[in-house]
N, C-alpha and C positions, 0 to 999 in steps of 0.2 A: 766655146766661152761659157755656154749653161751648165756644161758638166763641169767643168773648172771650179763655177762657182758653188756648186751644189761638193764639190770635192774640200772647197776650204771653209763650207759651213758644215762639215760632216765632221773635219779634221777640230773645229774650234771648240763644237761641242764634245769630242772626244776630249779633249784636254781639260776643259771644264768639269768635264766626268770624275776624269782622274786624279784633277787635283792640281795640275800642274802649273807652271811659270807662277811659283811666290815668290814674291822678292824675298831676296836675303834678307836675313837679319831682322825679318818681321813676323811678330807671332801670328798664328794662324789658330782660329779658335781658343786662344789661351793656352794654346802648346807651342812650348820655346826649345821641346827637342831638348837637351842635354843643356838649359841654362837653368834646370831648377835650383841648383846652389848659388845661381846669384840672384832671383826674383823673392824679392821680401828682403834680402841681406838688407845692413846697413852700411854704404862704403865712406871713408875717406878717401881725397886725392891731394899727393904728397906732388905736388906739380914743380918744384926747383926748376920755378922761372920757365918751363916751357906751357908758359899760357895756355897756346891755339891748340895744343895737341891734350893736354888738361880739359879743357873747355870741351871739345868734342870728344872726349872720353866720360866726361859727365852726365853728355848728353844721351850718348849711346845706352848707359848704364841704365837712364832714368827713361829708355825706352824698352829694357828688360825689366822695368818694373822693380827697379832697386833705388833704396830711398838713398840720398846726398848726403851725409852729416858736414857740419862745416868745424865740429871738435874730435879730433883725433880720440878722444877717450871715449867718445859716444859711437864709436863704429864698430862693427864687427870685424870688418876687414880693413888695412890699409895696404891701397898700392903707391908704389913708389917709385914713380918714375928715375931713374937712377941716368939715363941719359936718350937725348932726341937729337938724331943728326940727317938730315937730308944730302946727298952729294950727286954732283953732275961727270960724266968720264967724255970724251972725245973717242966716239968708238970710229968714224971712218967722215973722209970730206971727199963730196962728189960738186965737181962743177966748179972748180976752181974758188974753194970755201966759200961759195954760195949757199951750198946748202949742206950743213951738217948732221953727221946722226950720232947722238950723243945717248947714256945709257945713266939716266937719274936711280938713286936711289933713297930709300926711306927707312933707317933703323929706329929700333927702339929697345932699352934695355931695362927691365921693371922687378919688381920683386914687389912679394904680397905677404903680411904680416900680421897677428893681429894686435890690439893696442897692449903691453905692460908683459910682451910673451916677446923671448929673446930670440928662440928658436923660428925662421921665417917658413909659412903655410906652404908657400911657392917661394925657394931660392931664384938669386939672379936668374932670368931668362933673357933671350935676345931675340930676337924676330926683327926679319929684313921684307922689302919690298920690291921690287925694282920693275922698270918700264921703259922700253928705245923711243927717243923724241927725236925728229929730224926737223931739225931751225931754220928759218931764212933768213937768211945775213941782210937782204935788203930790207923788210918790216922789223924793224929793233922793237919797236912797241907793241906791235901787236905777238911777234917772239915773247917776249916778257911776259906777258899777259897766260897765255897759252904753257908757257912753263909753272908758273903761278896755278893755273889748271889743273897741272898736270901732279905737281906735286900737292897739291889736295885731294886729287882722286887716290893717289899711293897713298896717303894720310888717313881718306876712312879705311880704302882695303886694310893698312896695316891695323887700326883700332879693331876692325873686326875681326881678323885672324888674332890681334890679342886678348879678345873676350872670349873667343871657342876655346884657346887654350887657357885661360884663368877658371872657365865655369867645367872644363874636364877636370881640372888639377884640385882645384878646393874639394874636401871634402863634402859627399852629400847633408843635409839638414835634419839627418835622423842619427850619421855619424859625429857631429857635431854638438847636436842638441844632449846627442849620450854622452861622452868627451866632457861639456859642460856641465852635465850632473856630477859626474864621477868625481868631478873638480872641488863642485857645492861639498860634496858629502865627505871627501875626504879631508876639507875644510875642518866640518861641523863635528868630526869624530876627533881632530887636533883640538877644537876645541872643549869640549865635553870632557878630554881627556886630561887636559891643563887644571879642567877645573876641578876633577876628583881626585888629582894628585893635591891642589890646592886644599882642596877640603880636608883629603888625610893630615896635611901637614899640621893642619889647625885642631885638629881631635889630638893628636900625639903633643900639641901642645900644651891643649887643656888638662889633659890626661896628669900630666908631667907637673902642671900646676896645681890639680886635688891632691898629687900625690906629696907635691911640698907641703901642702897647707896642712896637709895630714899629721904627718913627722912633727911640725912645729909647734900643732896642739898638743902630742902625747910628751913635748918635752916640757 
């Protein structure tokens, strides 16, 4: 028993050493691992009515440290929920449909854009979830409940696996930030350039008018 336990306070502080057992999803020091493209973004959520899964997508975001806008034209990014479906299968019944094992699942299909740009960041994606539930026919309410459970826990898994893939796919913040210069400047050079065609056209007009005024004196 003394070596045992002198064995799992050897084994605790190794792990502590090393780093290990971080929850998911959680930054550790300020390092989010490959979510640097969404930490400081600004996102919108295009949620078409699916509230609870909206809601805890918000949440998640604004635990990578990404601010909420509530104006689509104020955001760097908008994701868009495009559809949220949960479903349940009948995989096998043991005990004379007492007790079933059934096979839930959890889709989700989103696409990511940014506000007044046709072309979308991230096209359609789709990401599934799925989990076997075995039910007891004789507890209906406590059944319910526990499916309820069950398809909230597929609800974060699947938000989290949709955030590792949005913060791979988005372009990094130095690609991005360059992207949006390039944009500024090709802007400013339409413009500059409008206006020294503007400018010629008004010299060639004055021009055209000393030159009448000329003729008209010497006649």
């Amino acid at each position: 028993m003394v070596l045992n336990k002198y064995f799992i306070a050897f084994f605790a502080l190794l792990l502590v050493a090393c780093g290990g057992f971080h929850p998911r999803g959680v930054m550790i020091d300020g390092d989010a691992g490959n979510f640097g493209s969404i930490i400081g973004s600004k996102f919108y959520i295009e949620g078409n009515n699916f509230s609870s899964y909206a809601n805890e997508l918000r949440k998640s975001l604004v635990a990578y440290k990404a601010t909420i806008v509530k104006d689509d034209k104020d955001a760097d990014y908008i994701i868009n929920l495009q559809d949220v479906a949960k479903g349940s299968q009948l995989r096998s019944i043991v005990g004379g449909a007492s007790n079933n094992t059934y096979q839930l699942t959890f889709n989700v299909v989103y696409n990511v854009v940014r506000p007044d740009v046709k072309d979308p960041v991230i096209p359609n994606k789709t990401l599934s979830t799925q989990q076997f539930w075995q039910s007891n026919a004789g507890v209906v309410l406590s059944q319910s409940n526990e499916a309820n459970r069950q398809y909230s826990s597929l609800q974060s898994q699947l938000i989290n696996n949709m955030l590792n893939q949005i913060a791979a796919l988005l372009p990094s913040k130095d690609n991005s930030t360059a992207i949006k210069s390039k944009s500024t400047k090709k802007s400013t050079k339409e413009t500059k350039a409008s206006g020294s065609t503007s400018g010629s056209t008004v010299e060639e007009s004055s021009s055209e008018d000393t030159s009448s005024n000329t003729n008209s004196n010497t006649n």
